[in-house]
C-alpha positions as CSV (number, residue, x, y, z in Angstrom):
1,X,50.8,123.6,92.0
2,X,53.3,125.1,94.7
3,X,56.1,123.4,95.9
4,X,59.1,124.4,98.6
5,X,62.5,123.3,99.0
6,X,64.5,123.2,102.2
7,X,68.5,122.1,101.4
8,X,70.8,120.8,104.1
9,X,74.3,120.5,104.0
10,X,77.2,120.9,101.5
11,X,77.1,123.3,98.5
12,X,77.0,120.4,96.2
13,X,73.8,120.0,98.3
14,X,72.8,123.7,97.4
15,X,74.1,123.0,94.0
16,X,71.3,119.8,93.3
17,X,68.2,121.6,95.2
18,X,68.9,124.5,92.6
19,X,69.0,122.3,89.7
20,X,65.9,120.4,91.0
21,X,63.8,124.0,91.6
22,X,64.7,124.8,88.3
23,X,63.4,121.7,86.8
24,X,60.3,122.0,89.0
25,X,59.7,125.9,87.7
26,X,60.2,124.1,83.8
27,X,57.2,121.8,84.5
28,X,55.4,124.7,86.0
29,X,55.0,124.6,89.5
30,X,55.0,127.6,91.6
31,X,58.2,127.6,93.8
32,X,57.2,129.4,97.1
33,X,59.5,129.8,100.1
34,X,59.9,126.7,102.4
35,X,57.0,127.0,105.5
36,X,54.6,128.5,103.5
37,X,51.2,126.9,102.1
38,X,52.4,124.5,99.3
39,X,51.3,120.9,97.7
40,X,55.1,119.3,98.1
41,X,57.6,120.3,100.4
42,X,61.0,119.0,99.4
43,X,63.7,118.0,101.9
44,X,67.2,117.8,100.5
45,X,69.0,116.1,103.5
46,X,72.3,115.5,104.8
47,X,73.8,112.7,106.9
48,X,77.4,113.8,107.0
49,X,76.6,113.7,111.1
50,X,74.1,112.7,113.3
51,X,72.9,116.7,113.1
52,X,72.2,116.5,109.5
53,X,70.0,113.3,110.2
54,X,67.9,115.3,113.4
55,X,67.6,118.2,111.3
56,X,66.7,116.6,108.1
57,X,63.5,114.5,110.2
58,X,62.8,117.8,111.9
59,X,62.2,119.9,108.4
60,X,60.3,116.9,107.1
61,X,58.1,117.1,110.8
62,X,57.9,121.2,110.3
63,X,56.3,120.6,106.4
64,X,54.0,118.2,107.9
65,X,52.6,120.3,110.3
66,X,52.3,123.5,108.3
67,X,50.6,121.6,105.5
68,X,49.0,118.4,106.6
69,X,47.1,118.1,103.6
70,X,50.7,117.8,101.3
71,X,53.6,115.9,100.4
72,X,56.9,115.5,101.4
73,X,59.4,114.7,99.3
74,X,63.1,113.3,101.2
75,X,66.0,113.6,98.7
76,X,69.6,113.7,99.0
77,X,72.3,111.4,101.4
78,X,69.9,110.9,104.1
79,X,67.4,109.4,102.0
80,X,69.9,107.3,100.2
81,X,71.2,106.0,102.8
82,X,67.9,105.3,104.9
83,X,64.8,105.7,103.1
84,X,62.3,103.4,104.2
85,X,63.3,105.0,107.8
86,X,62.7,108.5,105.9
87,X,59.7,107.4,104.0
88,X,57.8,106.1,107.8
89,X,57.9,109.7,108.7
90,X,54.6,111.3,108.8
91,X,53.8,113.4,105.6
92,X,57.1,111.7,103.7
93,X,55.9,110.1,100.0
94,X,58.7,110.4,97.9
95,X,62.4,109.1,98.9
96,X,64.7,110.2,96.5
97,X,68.2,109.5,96.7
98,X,71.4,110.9,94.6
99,X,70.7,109.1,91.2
100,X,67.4,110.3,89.2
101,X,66.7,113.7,90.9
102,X,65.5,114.9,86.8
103,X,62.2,112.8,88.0
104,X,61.4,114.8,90.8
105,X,58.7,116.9,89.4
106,X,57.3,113.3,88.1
107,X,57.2,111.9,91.0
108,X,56.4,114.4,93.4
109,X,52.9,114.5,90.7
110,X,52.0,111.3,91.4
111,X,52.4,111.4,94.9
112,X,50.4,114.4,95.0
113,X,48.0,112.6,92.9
114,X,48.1,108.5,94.0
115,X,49.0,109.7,98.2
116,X,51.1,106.8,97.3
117,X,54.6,106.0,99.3
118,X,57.4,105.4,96.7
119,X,60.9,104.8,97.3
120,X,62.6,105.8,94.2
121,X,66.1,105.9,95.6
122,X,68.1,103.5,93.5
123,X,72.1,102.0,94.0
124,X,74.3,104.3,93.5
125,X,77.3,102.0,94.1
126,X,76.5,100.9,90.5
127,X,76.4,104.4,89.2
128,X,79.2,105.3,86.7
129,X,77.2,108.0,84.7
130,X,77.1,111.7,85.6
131,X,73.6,113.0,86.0
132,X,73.1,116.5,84.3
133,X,71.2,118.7,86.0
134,X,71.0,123.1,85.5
135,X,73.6,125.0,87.0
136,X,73.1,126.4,90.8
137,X,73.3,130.5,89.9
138,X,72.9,133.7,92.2
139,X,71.4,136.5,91.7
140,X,73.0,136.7,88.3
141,X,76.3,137.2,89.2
142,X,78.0,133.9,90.2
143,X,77.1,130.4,89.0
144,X,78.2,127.1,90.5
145,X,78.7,124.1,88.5
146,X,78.7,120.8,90.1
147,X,81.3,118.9,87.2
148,X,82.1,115.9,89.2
149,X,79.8,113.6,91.4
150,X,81.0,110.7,94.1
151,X,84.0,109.6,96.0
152,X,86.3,106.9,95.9
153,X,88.2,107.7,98.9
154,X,86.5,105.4,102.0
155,X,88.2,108.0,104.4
156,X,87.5,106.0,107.9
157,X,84.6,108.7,108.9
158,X,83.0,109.6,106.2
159,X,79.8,107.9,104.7
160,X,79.3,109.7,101.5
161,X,81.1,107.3,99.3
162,X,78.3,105.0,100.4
163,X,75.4,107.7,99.3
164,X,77.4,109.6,96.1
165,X,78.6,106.2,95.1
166,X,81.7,106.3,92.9
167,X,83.6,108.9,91.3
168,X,81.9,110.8,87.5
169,X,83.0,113.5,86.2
170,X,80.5,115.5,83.8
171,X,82.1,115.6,80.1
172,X,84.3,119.0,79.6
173,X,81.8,119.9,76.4
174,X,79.0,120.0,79.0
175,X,80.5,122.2,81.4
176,X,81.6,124.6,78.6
177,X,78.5,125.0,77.3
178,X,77.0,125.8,80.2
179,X,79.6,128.3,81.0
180,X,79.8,130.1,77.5
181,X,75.5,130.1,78.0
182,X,75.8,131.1,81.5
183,X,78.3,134.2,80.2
184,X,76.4,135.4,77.9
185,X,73.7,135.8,80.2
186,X,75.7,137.9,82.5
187,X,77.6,135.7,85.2
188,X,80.6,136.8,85.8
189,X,82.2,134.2,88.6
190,X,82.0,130.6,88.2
191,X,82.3,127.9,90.7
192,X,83.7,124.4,90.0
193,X,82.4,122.3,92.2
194,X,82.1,118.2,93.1
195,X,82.1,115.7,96.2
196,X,85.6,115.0,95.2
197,X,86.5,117.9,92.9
198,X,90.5,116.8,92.7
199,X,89.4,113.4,91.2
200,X,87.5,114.8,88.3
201,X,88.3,113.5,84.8
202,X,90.0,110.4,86.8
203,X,86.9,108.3,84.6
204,X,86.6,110.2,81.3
205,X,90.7,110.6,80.5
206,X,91.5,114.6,81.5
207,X,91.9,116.6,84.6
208,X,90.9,119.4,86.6
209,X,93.4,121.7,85.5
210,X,92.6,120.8,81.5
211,X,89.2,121.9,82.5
212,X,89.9,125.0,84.6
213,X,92.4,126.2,81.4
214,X,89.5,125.6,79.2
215,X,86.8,127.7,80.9
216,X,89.1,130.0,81.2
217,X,89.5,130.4,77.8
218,X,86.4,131.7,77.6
219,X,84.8,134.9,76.7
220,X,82.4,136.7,79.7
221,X,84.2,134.4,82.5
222,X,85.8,137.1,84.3
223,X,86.5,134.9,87.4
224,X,87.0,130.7,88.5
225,X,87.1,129.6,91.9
226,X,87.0,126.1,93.1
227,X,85.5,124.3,95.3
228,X,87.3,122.1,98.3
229,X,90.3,120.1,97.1
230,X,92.8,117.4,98.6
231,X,96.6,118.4,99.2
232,X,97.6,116.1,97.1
233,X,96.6,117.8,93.7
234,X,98.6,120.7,94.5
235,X,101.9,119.3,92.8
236,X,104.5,121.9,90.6
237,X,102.3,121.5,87.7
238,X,98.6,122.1,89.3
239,X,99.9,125.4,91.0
240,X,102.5,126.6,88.1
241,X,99.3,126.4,85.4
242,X,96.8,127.9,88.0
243,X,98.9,130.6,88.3
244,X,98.9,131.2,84.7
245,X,95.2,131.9,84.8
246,X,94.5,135.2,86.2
247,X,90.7,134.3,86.1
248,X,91.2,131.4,88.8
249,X,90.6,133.8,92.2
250,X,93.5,133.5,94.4
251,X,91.8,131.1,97.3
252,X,92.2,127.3,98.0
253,X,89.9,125.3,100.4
254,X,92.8,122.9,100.7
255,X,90.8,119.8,103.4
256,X,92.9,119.3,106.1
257,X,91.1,117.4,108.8
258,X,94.0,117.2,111.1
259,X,97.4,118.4,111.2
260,X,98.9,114.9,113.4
261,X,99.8,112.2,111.2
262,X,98.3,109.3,113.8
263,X,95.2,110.8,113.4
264,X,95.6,111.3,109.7
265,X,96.3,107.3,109.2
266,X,93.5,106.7,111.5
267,X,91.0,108.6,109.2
268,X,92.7,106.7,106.2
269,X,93.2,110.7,104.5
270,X,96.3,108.9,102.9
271,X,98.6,112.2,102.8
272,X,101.1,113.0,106.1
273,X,101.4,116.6,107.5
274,X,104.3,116.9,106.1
275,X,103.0,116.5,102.6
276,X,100.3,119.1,103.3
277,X,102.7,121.3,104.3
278,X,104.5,120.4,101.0
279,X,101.4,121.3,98.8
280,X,100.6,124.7,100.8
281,X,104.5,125.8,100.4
282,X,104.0,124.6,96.2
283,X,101.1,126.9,96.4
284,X,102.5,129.8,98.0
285,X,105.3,129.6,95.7
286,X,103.3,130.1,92.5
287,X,100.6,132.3,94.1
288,X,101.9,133.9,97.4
289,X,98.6,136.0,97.8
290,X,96.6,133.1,97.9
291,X,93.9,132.4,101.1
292,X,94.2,129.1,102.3
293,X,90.9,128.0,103.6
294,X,90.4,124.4,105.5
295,X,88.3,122.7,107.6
296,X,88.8,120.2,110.6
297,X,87.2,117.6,112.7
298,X,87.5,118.0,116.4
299,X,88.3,115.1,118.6
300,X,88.2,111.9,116.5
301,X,87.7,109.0,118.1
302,X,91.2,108.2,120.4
303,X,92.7,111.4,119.8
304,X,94.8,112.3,122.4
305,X,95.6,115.6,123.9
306,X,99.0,115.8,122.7
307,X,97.2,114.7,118.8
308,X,95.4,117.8,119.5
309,X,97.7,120.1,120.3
310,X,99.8,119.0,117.2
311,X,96.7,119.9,115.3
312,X,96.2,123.7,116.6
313,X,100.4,123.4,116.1
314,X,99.9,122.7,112.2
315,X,97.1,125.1,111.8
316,X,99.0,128.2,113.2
317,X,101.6,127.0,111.3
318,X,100.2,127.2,107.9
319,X,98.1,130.2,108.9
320,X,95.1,129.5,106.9
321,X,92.8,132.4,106.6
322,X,90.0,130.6,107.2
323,X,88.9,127.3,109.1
324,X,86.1,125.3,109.7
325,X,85.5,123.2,112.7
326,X,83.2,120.2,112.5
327,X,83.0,118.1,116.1
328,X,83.1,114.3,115.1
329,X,80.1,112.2,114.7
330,X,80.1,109.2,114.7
331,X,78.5,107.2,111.6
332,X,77.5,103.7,111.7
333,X,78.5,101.9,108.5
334,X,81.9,103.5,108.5
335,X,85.4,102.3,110.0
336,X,85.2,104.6,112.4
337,X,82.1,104.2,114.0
338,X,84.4,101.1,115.5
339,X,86.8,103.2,117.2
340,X,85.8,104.3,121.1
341,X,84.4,107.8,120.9
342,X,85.2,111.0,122.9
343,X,83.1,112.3,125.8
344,X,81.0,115.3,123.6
345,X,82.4,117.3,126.5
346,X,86.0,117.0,124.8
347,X,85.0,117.1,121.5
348,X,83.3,120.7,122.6
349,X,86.4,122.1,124.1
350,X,88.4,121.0,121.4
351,X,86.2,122.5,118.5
352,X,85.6,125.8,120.5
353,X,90.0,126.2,120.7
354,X,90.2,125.5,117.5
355,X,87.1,127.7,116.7
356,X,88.8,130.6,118.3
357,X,92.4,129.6,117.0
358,X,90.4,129.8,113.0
359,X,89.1,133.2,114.1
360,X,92.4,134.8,114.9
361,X,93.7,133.7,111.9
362,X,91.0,134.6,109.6
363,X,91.3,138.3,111.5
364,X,95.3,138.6,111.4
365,X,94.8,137.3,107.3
366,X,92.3,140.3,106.9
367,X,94.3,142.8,108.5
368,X,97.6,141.6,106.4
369,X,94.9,143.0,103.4
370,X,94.7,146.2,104.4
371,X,95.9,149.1,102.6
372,X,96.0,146.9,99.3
373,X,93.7,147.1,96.0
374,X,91.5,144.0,95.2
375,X,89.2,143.5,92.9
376,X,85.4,142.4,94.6
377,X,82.2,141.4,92.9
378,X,79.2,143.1,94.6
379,X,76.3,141.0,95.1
380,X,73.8,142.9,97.1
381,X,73.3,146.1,99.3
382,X,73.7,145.2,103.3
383,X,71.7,147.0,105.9
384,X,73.7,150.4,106.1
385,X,73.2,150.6,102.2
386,X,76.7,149.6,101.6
387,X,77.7,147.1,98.6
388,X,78.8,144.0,99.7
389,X,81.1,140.9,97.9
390,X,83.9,139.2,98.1
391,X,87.4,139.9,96.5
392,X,89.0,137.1,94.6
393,X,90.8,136.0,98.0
394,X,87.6,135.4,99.6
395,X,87.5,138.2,102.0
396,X,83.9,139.6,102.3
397,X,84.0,143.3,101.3
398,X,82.0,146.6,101.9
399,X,81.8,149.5,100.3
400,X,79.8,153.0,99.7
401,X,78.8,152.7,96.0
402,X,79.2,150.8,92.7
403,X,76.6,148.2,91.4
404,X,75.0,145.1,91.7
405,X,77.1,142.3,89.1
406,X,80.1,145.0,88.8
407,X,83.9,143.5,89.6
408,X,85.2,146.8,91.0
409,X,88.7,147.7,92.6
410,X,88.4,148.3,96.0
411,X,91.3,149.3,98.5
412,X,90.8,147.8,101.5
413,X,91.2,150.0,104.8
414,X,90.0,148.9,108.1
415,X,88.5,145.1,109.2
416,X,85.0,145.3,111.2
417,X,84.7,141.6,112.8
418,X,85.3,139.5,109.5
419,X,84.6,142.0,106.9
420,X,87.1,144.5,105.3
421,X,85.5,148.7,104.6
422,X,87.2,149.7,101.7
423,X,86.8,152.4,99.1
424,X,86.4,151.9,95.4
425,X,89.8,152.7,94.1
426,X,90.5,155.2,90.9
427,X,88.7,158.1,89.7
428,X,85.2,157.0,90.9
429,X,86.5,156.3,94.7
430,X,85.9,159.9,95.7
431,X,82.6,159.9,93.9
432,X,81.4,156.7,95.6
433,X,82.2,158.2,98.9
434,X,80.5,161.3,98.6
């Protein structure tokens, strides 16, 4: 039998509809793009904001009506949090929250089979187990691991402790067999990944850092990056032993949220913008040609415009080299769905000045790159035949020449919009160019 997927949302979200096709392909179905003629289409939602709820019901209405005839399977947040609502769409069968996603195949077969509803999402509040599932990989040249699920954070806005329930963190001999399996395959880049990646080992007796060493350690990992982390982690220790491993590429997605520390203790993010100052500086220190990445919400509720312009303040400030911009949504359940909400009006203008603020730093980062020799991992051929990837500091890449799953020293020479045109360095730069 056939079966689609359509993922919404987060990497981690990208990271379990990987691991879920994977286990589907094992039981042999037929994985076929999403929209095209299948027995299951599978949904993996999001209800970070209201968006990820309207698109989530508007994929599950699109695989209806392409095949009438199938099922549709709703996994992921939105189905934890609201799955008899998901399961009275037409088409839906299956709701299938964060806990038990290895019965997917099963249960999408006896929905195909019974055309029975069946709401398998269970309580993940109680969950203190992490649930194995394959590594997220692509096109044999970087793999993601999720190693750590849930949040105990309760930040004021956010509803994903309530569907990723508490904080587990896969067990380190897991994760390096994976890796050491992965390697010898031919991946060359991992990704550490989680909900709350800085919490991992909290539960278990370790850390992230003893875990970034020890993949490190391995033979075939030529590169680690991580996934999004809080300020907080980023103490004299954390950044001295990063530092020490040339395999962790030189870029942080540090969150940030907001750079005003009224709006910080109204989103309950428990750091000041002082202390994420202090973490960026610690850092800097150890690794000064790190990228700083981040991202931001844009008018939370009673944020004033002096709040903002403290934010856009901060942010030039730190000159992160990249930044993402979310609008707030409001989501019922959490403390801040209390508050009095913006006019979406304000919420617009203040995203799209922050939008453009992100985009002259991620520019003025780039060009600060140029005329310097990086390594990049080149992932696939764009549509002037060039080589594309990304050098360890996250700065997509192009190139005339080189190979598909080859880390290759590049020097960087001119930015065209938010990609850097470089030449592969060495002997073979002349070669490539010919």
């Amino acid at each position: 039998m056939r079966v689609s997927f359509c993922t919404l949302g987060c990497k981690v979200n990208q990271y379990d509809t990987e691991s879920m096709m994977s286990l589907f392909a094992e039981a042999g179905w037929d994985i076929v793009d999403f929209g095209e003629e299948c027995e299951v289409s599978l949904i993996n939602s999001c209800t970070v904001t209201a968006t990820g709820d309207k698109k989530t019901r508007q994929m599950a209405s699109r695989a209806h009506t392409k095949n009438p005839e199938g099922i549709v399977i709703v996994a992921g947040c939105g189905a934890q949090k609201a799955a008899e609502e998901m399961l009275a769409l037409p088409g839906v069968y299956v709701a299938l929250g964060n806990k038990n996603r290895s019965l997917a195949p099963e249960l999408a077969a006896r929905a195909w089979e019974t055309r029975e509803k069946h709401n398998a999402v269970g309580d993940i509040m109680k969950e203190r187990v992490f649930e194995e599932l394959p590594a997220m990989t692509d096109g044999r040249t970087r793999a993601t691991l999720k190693i750590q699920d849930g949040c105990n954070r309760f930040c004021s806005y956010c509803i994903i402790p309530f569907t990723r329930g508490p904080v587990r963190s896969r067990q380190p001999e897991n994760v390096l067999k994976e890796v050491k399996r992965l390697a010898a395959e031919g991946f060359m880049e991992f990704v550490l990944t989680g909900i709350h990646l800085a919490s991992y080992g909290r539960d278990i007796e370790t850390d992230l850092i003893a875990i970034i060493e020890r993949v490190c350690a391995l033979d075939g990992v030529k590169r680690v990056r991580l996934g999004s982390l809080e300020p907080l982690i980023l103490t004299e220790d954390f950044c001295a032993r990063c530092a020490a491993q040339s395999k962790v590429c030189r870029q942080f997605h540090i969150s940030l949220q907001s750079g005003c520390d009224s709006v910080l203790a109204r989103m309950n993010r428990r750091y000041t913008a002082d202390e994420y100052a202090h973490g960026i500086e610690t850092l800097r220190k150890y690794m000064p040609e790190a990228a700083v990445t981040t991202d931001v919400i844009a008018g939370f509720p009673g944020e004033t415009e002096e709040e903002h312009r403290k934010t856009l303040e901060f942010i030039a400030r730190i000159a992160f080299a990249r930044v993402h911009v979310f609008p707030y949504s409001r989501r019922p359940g959490t403390k801040a769905a209390e508050l009095i909400d913006l006019p979406k009006r304000v919420k617009s203008a203040r995203a799209a000045e922050l939008i453009e603020l992100g985009r002259r730093l991620e520019h003025a980062y780039i060009d600060s790159a140029l005329g310097s020799v990086q390594s990049v991992l080149l992932e696939q051929e764009d549509a002037s035949g060039r080589m594309t990837g990304y050098t360890g500091t996250y700065i997509h890449t192009a190139v005339n020449g080189g190979s598909h799953g080859e880390i290759v020293d590049v020097k960087l020479l001119k930015r065209e919009g938010e990609t850097a045109l470089g030449e592969i360095a060495g002997d073979s730069a002349e070669s490539a160019n010919e």
